[in-house]
N, C-alpha and C positions, 0 to 999 in steps of 0.2 A: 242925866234925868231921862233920855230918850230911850234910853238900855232898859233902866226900869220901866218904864211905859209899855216898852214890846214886852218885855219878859212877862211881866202882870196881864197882858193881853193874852200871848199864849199859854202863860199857865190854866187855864181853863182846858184850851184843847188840847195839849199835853195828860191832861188829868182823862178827858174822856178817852183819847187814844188808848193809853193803857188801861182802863178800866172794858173797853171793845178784845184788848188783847189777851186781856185776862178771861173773860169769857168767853172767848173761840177756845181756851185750851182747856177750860171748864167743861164746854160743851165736846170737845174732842176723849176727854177722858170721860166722860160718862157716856157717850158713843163705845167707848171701846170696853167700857164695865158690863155696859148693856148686851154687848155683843158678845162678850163674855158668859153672862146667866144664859142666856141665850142657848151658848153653846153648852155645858152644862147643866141644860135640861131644868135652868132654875126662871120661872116663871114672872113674866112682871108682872106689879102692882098698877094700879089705878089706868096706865096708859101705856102704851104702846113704843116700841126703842123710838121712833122720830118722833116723837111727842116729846118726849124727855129731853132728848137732844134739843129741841126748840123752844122749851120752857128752860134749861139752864142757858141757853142762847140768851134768852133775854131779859132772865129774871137776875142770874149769875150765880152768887155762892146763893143767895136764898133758895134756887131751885136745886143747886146741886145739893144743897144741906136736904135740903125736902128729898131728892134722891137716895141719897146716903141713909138718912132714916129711914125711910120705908124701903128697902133695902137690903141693909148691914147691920144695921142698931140693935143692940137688944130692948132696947122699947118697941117694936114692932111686933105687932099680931097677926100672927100666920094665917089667920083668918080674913083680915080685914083687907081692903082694896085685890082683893083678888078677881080679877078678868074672867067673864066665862068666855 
């Protein structure tokens, strides 16, 4: 019964550990997407490469999916969120 006790106590931080580890490689691949348009001369949308990087930092998939479409997607409008 003790076994279960810890195990049920850590499964919570088990859960957030990987869910921290999942978004550092979230935010590492859209660092390196970004730095990518970057280098091909392909312009960001709404925010800036550390902006991005620190919105899928802490948002996770919701900010990398939010990357991803305004982006890559063909729902995207080449007009819209464009940077002067």
């Amino acid at each position: 019964m003790k076994e279960l006790t810890l195990v049920l106590a850590l499964l919570p931080l088990a859960v957030l550990l990987l869910l921290f580890i999942v978004n550092i490689f979230l935010a590492i691949g859209t660092s390196n997407e970004a730095a990518k348009l970057g280098r091909n001369q392909v312009p960001l949308y709404a925010v800036d490469h550390a902006t991005w990087v620190f919105v899928v930092l802490l948002t996770g998939i919701v900010g990398f999916l939010a990357f991803w479409v305004i982006h890559h997607s063909a729902l995207r409008d080449h007009g819209l969120f464009r940077r002067s």
